[in-house]
N, CA and C atoms as an extended XYZ file, in Angstrom:
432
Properties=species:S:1:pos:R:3:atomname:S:1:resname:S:1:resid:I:1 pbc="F F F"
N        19.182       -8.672        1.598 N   UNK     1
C        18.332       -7.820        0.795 CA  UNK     1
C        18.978       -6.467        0.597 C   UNK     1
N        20.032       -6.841        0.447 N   UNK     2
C        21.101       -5.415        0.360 CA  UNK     2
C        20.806       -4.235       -0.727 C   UNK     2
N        19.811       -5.335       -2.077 N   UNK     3
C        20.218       -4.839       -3.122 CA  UNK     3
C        18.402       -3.677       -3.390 C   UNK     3
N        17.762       -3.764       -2.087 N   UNK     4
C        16.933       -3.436       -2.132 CA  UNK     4
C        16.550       -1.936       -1.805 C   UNK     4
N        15.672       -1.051       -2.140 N   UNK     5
C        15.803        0.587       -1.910 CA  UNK     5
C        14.528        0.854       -1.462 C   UNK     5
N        14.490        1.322       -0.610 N   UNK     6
C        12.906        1.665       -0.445 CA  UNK     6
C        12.541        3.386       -0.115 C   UNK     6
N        11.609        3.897       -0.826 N   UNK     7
C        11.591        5.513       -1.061 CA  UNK     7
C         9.983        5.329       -1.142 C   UNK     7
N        10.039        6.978       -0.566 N   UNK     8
C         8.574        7.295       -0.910 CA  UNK     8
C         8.400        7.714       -3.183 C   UNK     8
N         7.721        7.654       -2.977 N   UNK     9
C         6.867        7.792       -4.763 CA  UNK     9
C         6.944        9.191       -5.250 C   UNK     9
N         7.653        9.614       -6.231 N   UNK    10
C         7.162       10.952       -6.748 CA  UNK    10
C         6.280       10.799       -7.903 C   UNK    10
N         5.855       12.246       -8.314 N   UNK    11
C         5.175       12.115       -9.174 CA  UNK    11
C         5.517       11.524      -10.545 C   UNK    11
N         6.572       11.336      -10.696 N   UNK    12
C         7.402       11.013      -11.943 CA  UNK    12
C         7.344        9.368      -11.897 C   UNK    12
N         6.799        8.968      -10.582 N   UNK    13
C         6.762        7.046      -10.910 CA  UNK    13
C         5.084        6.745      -11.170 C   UNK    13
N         4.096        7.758      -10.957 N   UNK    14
C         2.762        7.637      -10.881 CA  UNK    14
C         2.614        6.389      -12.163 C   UNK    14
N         2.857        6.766      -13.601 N   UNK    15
C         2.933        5.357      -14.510 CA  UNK    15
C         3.617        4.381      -14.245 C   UNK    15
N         4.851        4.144      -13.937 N   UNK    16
C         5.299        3.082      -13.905 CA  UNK    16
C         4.157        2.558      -12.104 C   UNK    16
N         3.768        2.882      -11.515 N   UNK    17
C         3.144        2.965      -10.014 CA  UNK    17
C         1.855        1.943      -10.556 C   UNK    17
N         0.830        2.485      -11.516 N   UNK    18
C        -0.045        2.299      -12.041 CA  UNK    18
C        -0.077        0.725      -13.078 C   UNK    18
N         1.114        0.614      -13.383 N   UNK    19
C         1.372       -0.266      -14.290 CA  UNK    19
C         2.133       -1.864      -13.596 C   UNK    19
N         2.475       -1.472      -12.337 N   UNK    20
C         2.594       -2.773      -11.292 CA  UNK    20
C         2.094       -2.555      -11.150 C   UNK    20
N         0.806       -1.567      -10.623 N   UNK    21
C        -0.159       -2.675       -9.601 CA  UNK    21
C        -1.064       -3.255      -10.435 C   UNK    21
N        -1.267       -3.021      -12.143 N   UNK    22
C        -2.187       -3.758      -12.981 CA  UNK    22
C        -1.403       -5.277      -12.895 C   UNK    22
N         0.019       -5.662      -12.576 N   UNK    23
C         0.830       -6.705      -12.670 CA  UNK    23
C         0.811       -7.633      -11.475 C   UNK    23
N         0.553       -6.735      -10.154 N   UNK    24
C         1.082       -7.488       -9.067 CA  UNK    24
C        -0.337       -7.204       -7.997 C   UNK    24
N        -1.188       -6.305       -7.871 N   UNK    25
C        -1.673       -6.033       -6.890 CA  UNK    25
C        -2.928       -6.850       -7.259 C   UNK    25
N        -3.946       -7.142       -6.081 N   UNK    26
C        -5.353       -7.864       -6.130 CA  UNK    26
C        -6.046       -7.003       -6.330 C   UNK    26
N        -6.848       -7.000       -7.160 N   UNK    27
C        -8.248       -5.844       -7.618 CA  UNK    27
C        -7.993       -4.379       -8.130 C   UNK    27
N        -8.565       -3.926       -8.476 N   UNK    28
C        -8.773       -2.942       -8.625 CA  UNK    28
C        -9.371       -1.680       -8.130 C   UNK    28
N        -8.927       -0.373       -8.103 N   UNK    29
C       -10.122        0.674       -7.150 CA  UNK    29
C       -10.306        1.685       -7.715 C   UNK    29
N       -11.380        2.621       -7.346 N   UNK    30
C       -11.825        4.068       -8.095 CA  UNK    30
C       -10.834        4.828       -8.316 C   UNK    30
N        -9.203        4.734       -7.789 N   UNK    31
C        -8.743        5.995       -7.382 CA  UNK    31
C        -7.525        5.257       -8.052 C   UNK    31
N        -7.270        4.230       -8.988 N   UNK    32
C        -6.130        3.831       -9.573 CA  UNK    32
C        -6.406        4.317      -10.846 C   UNK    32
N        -6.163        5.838      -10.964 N   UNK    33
C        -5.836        6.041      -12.214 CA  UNK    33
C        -5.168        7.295      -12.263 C   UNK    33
N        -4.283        7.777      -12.918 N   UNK    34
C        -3.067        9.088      -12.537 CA  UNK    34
C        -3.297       10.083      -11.972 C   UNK    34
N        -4.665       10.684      -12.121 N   UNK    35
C        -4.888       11.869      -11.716 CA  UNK    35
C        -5.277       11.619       -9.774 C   UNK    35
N        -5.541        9.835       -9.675 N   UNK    36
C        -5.787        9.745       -8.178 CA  UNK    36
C        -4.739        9.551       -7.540 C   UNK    36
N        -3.845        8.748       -8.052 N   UNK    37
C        -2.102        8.522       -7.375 CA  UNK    37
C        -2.025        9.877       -7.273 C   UNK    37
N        -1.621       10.717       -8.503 N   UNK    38
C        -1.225       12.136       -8.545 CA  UNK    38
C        -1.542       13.095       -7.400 C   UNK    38
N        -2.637       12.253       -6.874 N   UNK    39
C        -3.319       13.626       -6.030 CA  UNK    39
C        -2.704       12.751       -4.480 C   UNK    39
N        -2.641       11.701       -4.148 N   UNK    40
C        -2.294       10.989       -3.387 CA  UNK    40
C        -0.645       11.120       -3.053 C   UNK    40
N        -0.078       11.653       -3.967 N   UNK    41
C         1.525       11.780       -3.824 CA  UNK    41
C         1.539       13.518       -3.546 C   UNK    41
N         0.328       14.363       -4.141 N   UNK    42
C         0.646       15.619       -3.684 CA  UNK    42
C         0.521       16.250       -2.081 C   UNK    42
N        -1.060       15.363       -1.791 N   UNK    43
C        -1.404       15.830       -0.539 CA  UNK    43
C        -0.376       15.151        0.138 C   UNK    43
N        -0.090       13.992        0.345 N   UNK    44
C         1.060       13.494        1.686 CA  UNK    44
C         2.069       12.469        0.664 C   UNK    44
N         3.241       13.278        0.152 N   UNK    45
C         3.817       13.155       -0.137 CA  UNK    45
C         4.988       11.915        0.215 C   UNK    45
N         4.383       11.350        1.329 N   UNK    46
C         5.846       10.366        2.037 CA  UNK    46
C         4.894        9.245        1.907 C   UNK    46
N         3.295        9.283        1.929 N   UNK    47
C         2.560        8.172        2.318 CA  UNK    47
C         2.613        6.583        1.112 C   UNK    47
N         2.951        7.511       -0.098 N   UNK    48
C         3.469        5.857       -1.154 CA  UNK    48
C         4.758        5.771       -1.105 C   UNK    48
N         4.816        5.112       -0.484 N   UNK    49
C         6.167        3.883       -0.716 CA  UNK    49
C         6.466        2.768       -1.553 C   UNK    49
N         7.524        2.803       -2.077 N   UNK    50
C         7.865        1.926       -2.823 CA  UNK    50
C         9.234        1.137       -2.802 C   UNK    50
N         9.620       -0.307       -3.083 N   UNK    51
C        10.685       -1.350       -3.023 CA  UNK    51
C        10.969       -1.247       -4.186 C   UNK    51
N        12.360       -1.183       -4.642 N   UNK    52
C        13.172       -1.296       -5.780 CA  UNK    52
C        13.998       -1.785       -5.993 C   UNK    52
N        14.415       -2.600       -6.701 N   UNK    53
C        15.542       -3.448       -7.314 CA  UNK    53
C        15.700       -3.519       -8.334 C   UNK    53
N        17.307       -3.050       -8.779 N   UNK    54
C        17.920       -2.243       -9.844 CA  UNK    54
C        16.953       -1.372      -10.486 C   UNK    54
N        16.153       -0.563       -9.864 N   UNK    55
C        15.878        0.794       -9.945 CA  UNK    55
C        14.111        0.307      -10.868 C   UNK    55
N        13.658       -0.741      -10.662 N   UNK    56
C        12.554       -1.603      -11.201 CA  UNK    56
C        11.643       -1.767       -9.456 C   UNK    56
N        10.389       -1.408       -9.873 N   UNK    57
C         9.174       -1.073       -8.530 CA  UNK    57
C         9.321       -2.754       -8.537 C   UNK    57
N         9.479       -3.302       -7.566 N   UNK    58
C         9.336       -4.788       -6.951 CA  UNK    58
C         8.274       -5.243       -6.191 C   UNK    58
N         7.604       -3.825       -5.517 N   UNK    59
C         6.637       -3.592       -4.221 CA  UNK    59
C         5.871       -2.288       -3.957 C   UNK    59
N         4.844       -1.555       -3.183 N   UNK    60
C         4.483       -0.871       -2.892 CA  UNK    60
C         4.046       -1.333       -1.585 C   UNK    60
N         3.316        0.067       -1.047 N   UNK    61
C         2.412        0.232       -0.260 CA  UNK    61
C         2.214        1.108        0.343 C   UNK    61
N         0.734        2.046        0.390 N   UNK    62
C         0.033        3.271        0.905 CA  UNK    62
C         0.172        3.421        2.428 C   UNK    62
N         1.131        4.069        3.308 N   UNK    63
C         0.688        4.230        4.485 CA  UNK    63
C         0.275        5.751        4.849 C   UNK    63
N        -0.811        5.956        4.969 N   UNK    64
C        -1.710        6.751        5.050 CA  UNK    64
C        -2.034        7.055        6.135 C   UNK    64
N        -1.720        8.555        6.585 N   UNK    65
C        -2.063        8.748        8.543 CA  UNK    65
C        -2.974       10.046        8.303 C   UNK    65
N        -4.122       10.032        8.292 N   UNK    66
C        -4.507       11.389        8.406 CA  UNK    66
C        -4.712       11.825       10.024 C   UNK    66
N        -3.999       11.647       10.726 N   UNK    67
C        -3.590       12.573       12.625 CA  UNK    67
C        -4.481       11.615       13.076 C   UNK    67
N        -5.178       10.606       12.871 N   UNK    68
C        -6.137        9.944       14.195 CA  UNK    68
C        -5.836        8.398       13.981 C   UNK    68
N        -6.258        7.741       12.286 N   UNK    69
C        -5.567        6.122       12.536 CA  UNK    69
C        -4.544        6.215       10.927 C   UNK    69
N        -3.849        4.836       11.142 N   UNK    70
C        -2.938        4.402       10.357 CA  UNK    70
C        -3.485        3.861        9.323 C   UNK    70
N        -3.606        3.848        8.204 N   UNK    71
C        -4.099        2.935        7.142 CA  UNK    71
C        -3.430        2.770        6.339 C   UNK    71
N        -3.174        1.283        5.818 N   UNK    72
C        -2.651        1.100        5.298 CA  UNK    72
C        -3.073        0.294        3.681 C   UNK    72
N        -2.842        0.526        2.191 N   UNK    73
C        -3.254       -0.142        1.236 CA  UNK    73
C        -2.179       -0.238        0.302 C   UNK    73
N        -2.723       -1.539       -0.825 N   UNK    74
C        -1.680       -1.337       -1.998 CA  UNK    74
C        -0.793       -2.092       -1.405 C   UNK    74
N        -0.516       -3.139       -0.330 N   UNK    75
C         0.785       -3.416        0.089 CA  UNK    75
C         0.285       -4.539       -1.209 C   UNK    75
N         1.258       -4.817       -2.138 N   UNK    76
C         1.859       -5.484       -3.116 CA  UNK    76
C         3.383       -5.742       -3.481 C   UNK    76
N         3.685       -7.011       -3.876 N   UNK    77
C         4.884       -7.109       -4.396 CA  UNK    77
C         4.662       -8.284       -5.754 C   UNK    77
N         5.653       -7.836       -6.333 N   UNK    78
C         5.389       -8.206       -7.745 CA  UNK    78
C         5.404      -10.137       -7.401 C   UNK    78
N         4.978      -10.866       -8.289 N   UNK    79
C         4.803      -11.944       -8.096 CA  UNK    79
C         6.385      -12.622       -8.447 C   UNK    79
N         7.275      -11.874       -9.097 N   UNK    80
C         8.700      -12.611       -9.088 CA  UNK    80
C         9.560      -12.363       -8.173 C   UNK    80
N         9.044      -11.224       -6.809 N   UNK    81
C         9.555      -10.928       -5.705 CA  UNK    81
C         9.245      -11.575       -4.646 C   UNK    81
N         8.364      -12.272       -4.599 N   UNK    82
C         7.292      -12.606       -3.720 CA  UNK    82
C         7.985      -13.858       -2.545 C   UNK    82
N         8.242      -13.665       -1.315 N   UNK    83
C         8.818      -14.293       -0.395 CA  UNK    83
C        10.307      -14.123       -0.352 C   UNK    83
N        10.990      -12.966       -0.292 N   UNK    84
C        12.136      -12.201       -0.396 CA  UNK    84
C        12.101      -11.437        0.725 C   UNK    84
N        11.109      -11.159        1.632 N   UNK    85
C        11.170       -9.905        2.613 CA  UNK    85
C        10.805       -9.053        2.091 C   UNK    85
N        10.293       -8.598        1.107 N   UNK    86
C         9.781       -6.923        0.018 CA  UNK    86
C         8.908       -6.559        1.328 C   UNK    86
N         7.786       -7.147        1.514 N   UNK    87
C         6.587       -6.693        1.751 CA  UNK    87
C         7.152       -6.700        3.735 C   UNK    87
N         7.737       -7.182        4.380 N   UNK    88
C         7.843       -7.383        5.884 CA  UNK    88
C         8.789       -5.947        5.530 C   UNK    88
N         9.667       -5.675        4.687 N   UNK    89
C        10.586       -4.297        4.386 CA  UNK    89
C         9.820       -3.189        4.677 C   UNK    89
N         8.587       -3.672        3.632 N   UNK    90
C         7.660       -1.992        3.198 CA  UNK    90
C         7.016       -1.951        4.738 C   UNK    90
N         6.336       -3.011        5.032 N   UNK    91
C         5.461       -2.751        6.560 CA  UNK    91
C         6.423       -2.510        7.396 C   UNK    91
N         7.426       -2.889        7.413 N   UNK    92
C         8.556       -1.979        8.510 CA  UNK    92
C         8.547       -0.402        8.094 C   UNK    92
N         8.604       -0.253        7.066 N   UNK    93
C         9.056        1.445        6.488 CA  UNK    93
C         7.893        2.171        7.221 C   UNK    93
N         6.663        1.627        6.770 N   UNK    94
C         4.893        1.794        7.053 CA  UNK    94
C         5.196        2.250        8.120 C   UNK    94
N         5.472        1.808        9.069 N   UNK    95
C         5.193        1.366       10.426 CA  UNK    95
C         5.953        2.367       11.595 C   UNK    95
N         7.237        2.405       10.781 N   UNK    96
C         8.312        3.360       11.415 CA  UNK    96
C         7.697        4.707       10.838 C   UNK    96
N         7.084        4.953        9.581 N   UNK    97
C         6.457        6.550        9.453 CA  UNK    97
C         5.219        7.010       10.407 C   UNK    97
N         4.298        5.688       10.645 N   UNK    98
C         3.314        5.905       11.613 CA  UNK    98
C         3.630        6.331       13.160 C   UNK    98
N         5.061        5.487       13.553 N   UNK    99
C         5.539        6.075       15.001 CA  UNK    99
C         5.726        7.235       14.692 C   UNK    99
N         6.531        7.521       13.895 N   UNK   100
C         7.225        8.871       13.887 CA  UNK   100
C         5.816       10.110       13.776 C   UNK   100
N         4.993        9.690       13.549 N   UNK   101
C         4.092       10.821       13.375 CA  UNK   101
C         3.318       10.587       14.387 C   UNK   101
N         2.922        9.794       14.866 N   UNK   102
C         2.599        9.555       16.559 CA  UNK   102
C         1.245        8.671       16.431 C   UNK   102
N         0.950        7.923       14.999 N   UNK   103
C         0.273        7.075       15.609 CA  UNK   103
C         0.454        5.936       16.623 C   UNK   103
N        -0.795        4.759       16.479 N   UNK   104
C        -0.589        4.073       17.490 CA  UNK   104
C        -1.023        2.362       17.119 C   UNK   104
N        -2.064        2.480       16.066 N   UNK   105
C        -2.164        1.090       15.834 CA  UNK   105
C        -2.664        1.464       13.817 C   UNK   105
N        -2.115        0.485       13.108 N   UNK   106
C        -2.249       -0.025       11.541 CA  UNK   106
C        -3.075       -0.982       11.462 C   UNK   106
N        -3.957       -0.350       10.067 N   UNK   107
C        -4.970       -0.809       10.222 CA  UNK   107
C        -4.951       -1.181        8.596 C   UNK   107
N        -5.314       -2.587        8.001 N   UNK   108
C        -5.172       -2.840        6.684 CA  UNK   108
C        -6.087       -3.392        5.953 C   UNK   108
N        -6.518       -2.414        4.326 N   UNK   109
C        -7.934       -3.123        3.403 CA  UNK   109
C        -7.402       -4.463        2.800 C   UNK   109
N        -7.689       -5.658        3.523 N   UNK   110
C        -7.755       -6.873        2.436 CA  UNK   110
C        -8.732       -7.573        1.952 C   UNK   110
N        -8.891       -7.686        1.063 N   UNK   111
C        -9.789       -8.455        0.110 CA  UNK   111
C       -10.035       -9.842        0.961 C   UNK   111
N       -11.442       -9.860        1.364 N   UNK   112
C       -12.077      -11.243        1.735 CA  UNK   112
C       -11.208      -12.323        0.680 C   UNK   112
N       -11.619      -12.096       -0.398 N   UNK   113
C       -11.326      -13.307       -1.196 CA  UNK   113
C        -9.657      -13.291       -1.840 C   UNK   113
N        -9.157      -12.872       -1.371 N   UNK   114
C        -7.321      -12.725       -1.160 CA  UNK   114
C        -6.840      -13.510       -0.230 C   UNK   114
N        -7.072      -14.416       -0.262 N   UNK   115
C        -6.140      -15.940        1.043 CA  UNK   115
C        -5.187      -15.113        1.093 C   UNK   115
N        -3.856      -15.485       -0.355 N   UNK   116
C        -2.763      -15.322        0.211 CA  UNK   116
C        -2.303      -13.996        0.898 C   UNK   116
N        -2.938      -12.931        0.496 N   UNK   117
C        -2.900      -11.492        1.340 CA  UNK   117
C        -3.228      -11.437        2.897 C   UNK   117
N        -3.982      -12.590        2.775 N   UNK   118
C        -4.618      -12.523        4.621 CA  UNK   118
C        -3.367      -13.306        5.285 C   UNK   118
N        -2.773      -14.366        4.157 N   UNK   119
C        -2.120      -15.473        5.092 CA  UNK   119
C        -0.562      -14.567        5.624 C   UNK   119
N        -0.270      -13.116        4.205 N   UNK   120
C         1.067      -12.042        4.717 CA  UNK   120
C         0.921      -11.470        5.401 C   UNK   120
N        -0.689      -11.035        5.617 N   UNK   121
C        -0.889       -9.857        6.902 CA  UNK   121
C        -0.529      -10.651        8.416 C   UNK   121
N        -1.433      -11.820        8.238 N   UNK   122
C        -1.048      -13.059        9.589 CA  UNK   122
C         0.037      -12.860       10.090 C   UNK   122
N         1.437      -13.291        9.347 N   UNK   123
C         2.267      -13.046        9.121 CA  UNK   123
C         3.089      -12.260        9.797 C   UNK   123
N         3.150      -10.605        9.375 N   UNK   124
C         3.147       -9.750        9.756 CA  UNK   124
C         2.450       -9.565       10.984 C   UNK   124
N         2.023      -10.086       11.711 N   UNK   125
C         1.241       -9.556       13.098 CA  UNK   125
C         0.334       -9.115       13.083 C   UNK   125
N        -0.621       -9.021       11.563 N   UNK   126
C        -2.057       -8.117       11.703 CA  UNK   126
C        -3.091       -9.647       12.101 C   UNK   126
N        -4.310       -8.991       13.016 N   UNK   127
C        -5.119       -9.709       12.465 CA  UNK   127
C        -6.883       -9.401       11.891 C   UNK   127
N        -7.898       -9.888       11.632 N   UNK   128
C        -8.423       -8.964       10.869 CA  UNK   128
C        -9.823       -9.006       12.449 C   UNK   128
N       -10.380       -8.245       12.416 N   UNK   129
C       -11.819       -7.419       13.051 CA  UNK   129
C       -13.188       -7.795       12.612 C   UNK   129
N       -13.831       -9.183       13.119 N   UNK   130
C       -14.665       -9.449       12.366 CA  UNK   130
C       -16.138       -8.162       12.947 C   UNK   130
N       -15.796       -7.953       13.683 N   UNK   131
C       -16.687       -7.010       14.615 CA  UNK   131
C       -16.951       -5.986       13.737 C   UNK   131
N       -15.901       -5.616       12.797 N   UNK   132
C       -16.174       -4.021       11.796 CA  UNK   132
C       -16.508       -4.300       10.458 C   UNK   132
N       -16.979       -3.777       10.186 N   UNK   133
C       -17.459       -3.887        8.330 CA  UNK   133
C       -16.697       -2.582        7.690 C   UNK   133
N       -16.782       -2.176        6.457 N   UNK   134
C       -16.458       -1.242        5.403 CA  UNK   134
C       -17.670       -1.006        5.060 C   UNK   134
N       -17.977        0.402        5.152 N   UNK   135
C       -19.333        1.322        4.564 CA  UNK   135
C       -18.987        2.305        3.770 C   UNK   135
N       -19.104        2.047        2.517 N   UNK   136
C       -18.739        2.637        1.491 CA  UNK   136
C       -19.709        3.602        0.811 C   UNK   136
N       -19.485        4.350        0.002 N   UNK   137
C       -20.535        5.442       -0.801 CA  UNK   137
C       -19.773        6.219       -1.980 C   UNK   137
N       -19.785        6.172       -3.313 N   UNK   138
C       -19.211        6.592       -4.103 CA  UNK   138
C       -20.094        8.298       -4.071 C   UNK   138
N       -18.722        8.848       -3.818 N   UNK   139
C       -18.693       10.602       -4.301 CA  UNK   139
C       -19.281       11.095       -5.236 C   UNK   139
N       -19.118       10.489       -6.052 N   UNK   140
C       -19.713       10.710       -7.927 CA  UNK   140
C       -20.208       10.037       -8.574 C   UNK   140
N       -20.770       10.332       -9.742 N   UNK   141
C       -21.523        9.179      -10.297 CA  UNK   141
C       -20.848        8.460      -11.294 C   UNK   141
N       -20.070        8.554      -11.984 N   UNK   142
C       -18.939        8.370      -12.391 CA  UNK   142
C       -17.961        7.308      -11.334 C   UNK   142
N       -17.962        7.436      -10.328 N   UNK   143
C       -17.372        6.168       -9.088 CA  UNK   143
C       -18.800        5.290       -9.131 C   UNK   143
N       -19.789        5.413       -9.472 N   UNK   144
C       -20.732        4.131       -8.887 CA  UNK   144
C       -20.333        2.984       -9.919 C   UNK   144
């Protein structure tokens, strides 16, 4: 996988960013649209990552530490990448930014109804918490 690059996201990939994950990622969310990447690449600047080959987004994924847990979203790889190592790459990258900042355990949003996402996290060593739920509340009314 020599031919592969992996970098955090500037603001200058936010479209092309936006435009794989309409290609490659499962679902959709409130905060996929430029001005939310935008704001997501300003406040923590290292937390999107991205896989490239010949200078074309192959992969992503959000690792997100605000000082207490690891979170992680967006891990996607394009569907003509898909079983190459992209995504075991990016959760290595993930993973090595979370030590380095001193977390301690990664924690990842997958879609109930995403098999094959559950069967990469498996994979990868995650497994999922039936004990916890997601409690959600849209900010605005405009998010409901």
């Amino acid at each position: 996988m020599s031919d592969l690059h992996i970098r955090c996201a500037t603001l200058s990939d936010v479209d092309a960013v936006l435009r794989f994950w309409r290609e490659a990622a499962e679902g959709t969310s409130i905060s996929d649209d430029h001005d939310g990447v935008a704001r997501l690449i300003a406040t923590d600047p290292e937390a999107l990552l991205l896989a490239e080959r010949d200078g074309v987004v192959a992969g992503t994924v959000i690792a997100g530490f605000d000082g207490w847990r690891c979170h992680l979203y967006r891990l996607a790889v394009h569907p003509e990448h898909r079983r190459q190592g992209i995504g075991g790459a990016l959760l290595a990258a993930a993973e090595e930014r979370f030590v380095r900042l001193g977390g301690r355990r990664g924690d990842a949003m997958v879609l109930t109804r995403n098999v094959t996402a559950q069967h990469a996290w498996r994979a990868a060593g995650y497994s999922p918490e039936e004990q916890w739920r997601r409690w959600v509340r849209p900010l605005t009314e405009s998010d409901a």
